[in-house]
N, C-alpha and C positions, 0 to 999 in steps of 0.2 A: 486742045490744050495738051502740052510733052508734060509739064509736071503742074504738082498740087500742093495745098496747102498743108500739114500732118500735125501733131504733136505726137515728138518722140520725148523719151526717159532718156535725160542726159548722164544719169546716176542712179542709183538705186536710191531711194528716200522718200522725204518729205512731199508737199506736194510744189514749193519751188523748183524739182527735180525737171519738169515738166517744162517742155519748150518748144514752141514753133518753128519748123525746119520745112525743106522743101524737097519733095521725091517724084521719081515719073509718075504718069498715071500705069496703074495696072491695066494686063491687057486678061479679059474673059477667058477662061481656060473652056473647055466642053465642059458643058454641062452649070455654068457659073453665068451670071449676068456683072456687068460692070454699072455700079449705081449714083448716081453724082447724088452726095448727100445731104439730105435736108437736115436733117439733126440725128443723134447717136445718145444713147443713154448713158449713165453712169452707174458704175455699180462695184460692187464690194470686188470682185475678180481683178476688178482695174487700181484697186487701193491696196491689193496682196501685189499684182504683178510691178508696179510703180515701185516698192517696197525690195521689191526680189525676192519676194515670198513663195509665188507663182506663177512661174516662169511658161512662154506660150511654148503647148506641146510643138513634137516637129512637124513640120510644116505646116506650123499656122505662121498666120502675120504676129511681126513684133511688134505689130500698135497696138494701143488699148482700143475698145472700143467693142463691144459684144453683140449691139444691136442696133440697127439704124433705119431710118426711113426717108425716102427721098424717089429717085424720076429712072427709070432703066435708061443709062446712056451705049449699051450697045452690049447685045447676046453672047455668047458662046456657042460654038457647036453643040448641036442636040437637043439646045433648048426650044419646046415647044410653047407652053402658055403666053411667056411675057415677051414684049414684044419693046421696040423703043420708043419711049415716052411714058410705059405703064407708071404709074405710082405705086409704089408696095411702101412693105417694113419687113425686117428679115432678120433672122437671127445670123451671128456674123461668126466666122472664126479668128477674129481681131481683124483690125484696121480701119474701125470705125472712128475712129479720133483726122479723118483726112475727108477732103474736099470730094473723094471718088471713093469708091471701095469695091472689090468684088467678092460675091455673095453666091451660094451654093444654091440655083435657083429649088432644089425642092425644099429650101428651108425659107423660102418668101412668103410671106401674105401680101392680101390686098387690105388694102388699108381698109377698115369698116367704114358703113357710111354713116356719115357723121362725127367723123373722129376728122380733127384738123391734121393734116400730113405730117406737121413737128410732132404735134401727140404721139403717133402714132409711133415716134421713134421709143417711146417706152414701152412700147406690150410684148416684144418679141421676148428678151430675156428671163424677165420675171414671168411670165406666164409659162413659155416652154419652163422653167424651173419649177413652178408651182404645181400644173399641171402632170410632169413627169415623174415628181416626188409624190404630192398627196394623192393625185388621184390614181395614176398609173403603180407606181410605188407601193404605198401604203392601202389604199384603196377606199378610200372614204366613199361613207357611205349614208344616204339621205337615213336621217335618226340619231345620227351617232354624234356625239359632244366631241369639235373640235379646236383645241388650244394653240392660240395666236400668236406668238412674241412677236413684241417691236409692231404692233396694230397699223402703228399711222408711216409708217415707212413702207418703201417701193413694194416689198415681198409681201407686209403685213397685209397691206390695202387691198391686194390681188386675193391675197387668203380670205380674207371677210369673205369678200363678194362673190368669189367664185364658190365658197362655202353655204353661204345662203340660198345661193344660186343651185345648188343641187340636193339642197334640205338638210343640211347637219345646222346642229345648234352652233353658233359661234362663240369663244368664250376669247376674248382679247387681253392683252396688258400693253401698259404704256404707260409713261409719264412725261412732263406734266398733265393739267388737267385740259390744255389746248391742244395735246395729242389726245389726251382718250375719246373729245371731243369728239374729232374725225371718226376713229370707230364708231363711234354710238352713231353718228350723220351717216357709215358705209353700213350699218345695220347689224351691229354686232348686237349679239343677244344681253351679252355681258360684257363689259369694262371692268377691265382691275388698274388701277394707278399701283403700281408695287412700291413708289414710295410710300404709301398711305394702309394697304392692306397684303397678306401674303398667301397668293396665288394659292399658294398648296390650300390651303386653309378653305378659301371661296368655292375651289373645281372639288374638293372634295364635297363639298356641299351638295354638289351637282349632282354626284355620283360615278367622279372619274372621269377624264378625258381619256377617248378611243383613239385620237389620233393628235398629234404634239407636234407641230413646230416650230425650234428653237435656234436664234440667231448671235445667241447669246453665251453658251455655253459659262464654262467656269462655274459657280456654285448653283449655276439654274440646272445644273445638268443631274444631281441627285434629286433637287428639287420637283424636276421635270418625274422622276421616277415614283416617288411619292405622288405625285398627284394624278399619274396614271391606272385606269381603269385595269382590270383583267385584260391580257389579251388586246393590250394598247401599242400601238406603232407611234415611235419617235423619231423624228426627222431633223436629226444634226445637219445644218446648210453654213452656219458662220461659227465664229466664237470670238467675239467681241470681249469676254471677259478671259478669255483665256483656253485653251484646248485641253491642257494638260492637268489633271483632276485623279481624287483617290475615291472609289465606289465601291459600295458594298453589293456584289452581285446577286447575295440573296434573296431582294426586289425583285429583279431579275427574272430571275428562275419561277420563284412562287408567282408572279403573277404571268408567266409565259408572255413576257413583253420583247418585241423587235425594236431593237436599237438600230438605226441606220443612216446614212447620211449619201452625198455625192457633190460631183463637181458635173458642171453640164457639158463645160467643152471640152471635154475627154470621151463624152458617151460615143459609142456609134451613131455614123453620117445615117445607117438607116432609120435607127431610132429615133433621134431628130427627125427624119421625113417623117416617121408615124404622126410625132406630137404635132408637128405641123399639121398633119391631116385631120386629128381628132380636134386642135382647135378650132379650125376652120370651119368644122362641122358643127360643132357642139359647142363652142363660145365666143365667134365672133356674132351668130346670130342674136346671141344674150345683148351683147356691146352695141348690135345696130339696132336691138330694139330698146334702145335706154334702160337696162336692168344693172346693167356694169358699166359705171362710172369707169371714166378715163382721169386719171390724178396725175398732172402731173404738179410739181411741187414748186420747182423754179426755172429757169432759161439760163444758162451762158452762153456768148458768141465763143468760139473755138480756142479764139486769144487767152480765154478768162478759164482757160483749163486748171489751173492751178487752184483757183478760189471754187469753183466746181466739186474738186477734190475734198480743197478744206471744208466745204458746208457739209459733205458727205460723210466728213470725219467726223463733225461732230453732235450734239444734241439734238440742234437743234432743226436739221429739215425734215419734210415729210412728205410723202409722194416720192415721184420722180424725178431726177434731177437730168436735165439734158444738158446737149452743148448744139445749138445751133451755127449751120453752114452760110 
């Protein structure tokens, strides 16, 4: 096959912006595998760049698309593991929104066993995100009280579980009561609906959260600070209510708290190779022994990118949102 199916950004905007177009297929660079893809996740980096908010650094792909999973349809120079026909999922440097994509083979996994191959196109993103923030990052640690925003969505669900999963208390928010739901079902220790009760109020009950992350920013972001422990790490990844806020950094200071945030596809290609490597070791064994639910939330076929978009914009999904090939 000369060319593929893609969704490119006709415009900067809405999620009408979004349109099926036709491009060659990519050819494997050294070191990259070419993947014909079975599905590609959806995620908050593809709802800034759609927007023009966040534009791909240089030389990545101008498609959206972060993370995918699907069949090695032919190598690159110097690649030794994967071979063609392997199945993986792979964290992407865009172009996962098309029919083929090429992928930097040390940032591949093998699909767990028991994860259906579309599933599977959700773990790459969220997990190197989660995993490179709270655990690498911040550093959580089994004992320690650690605070959820947004529970039952993509980033939330992977926080529970991989939270439990290495012994921190889980403390979740969410609303409705069909989101806190999911929480309490992925094992969260504690549900907060913040329409109903407020967070600072509950975690201080606790005794502080040691480690915060927040997708929400705008008024959660003082909030966030109040209800942190001594010597608590905060982990800025979205701001859904807004970026731009007035704080009193006396909190701050007095309780020696780290404020910090990042974007993943900017970090170094090595760094990604780590996280790759520390998951592989250390949490896909969780996933193949049933400990770590795989969520995904809903399916589009690749046409239906636009409404993929919109359900991502708003309330109400939960889990992972893919786009199937």
């Amino acid at each position: 096959m000369d060319t593929m199916k893609v969704i490119e950004i006709s415009k900067p905007g809405g999620p009408e912006v979004l349109a099926l177009a036709q491009r060659p297929v990519p050819t494997p660079k050294t070191g990259e595998v070419l993947v014909k893809v079975a599905a590609t996740g959806v995620n908050g980096p593809d709802m800034m760049q759609r927007k023009g908010l966040y534009p791909a650094p240089a030389g990545a792909s101008d498609l959206l698309g972060l993370e995918i999973s699907g069949e090695v349809a032919a190598v690159g120079a110097g690649v030794a593991r994967w071979k063609t026909g392997d199945k993986l999922c792979g964290l992407t440097n865009g172009g996962g929104y098309a029919e083929y994509c090429v992928i930097d083979a040390n940032h591949c996994l093998p699909v767990p066993k028991g994860v259906a191959l579309v599933d599977a196109a959700g773990l790459p993103e969220t997990y190197f995100t989660v995993w490179s923030n709270v655990f690498i990052g911040a550093g959580l640690k089994a004992g320690e009280t650690f605070l959820v925003h947004g529970g039952a969505g993509g980033i939330g669900t992977t926080c529970i579980q991989l939270g439990k999963a290495f012994g921190a208390k889980v403390i979740a928010t969410d609303s409705p009561d069909a989101r806190c739901k999911i929480c309490r079902d992925l094992g969260a220790d504690r549900v907060i609906d913040y329409q109903q009760e407020d967070f600072v109020e509950v975690v201080r009950t606790e005794g502080g959260a040691n480690v915060i992350l927040d997708i929400v920013g705008g008024p959660n972001i003082e909030k966030n600070i109040k209800a942190a422990s001594p010597d608590a790490r905060i982990i800025q990844l979205a701001f859904a209510a807004g970026s731009k806020v007035e704080i009193n950094l006396m909190p701050i200071m007095l309780k020696r708290l780290i404020y910090t945030g990042s974007t993943l596809r900017t970090r170094p290609v090595a760094f990604k190779t780590r996280v790759a490597q520390e998951l592989e070791a250390q949490v896909w064994p969780l996933i193949e022994a049933g400990k770590i639910r795989v969520v995904t939330g809903r399916t589009f076929v690749l046409a239906e990118g636009a409404q993929a978009h919109a359900l991502m914009e708003s309330a109400g999904h939960t889990g992972k949102i893919l786009l199937t090939l």
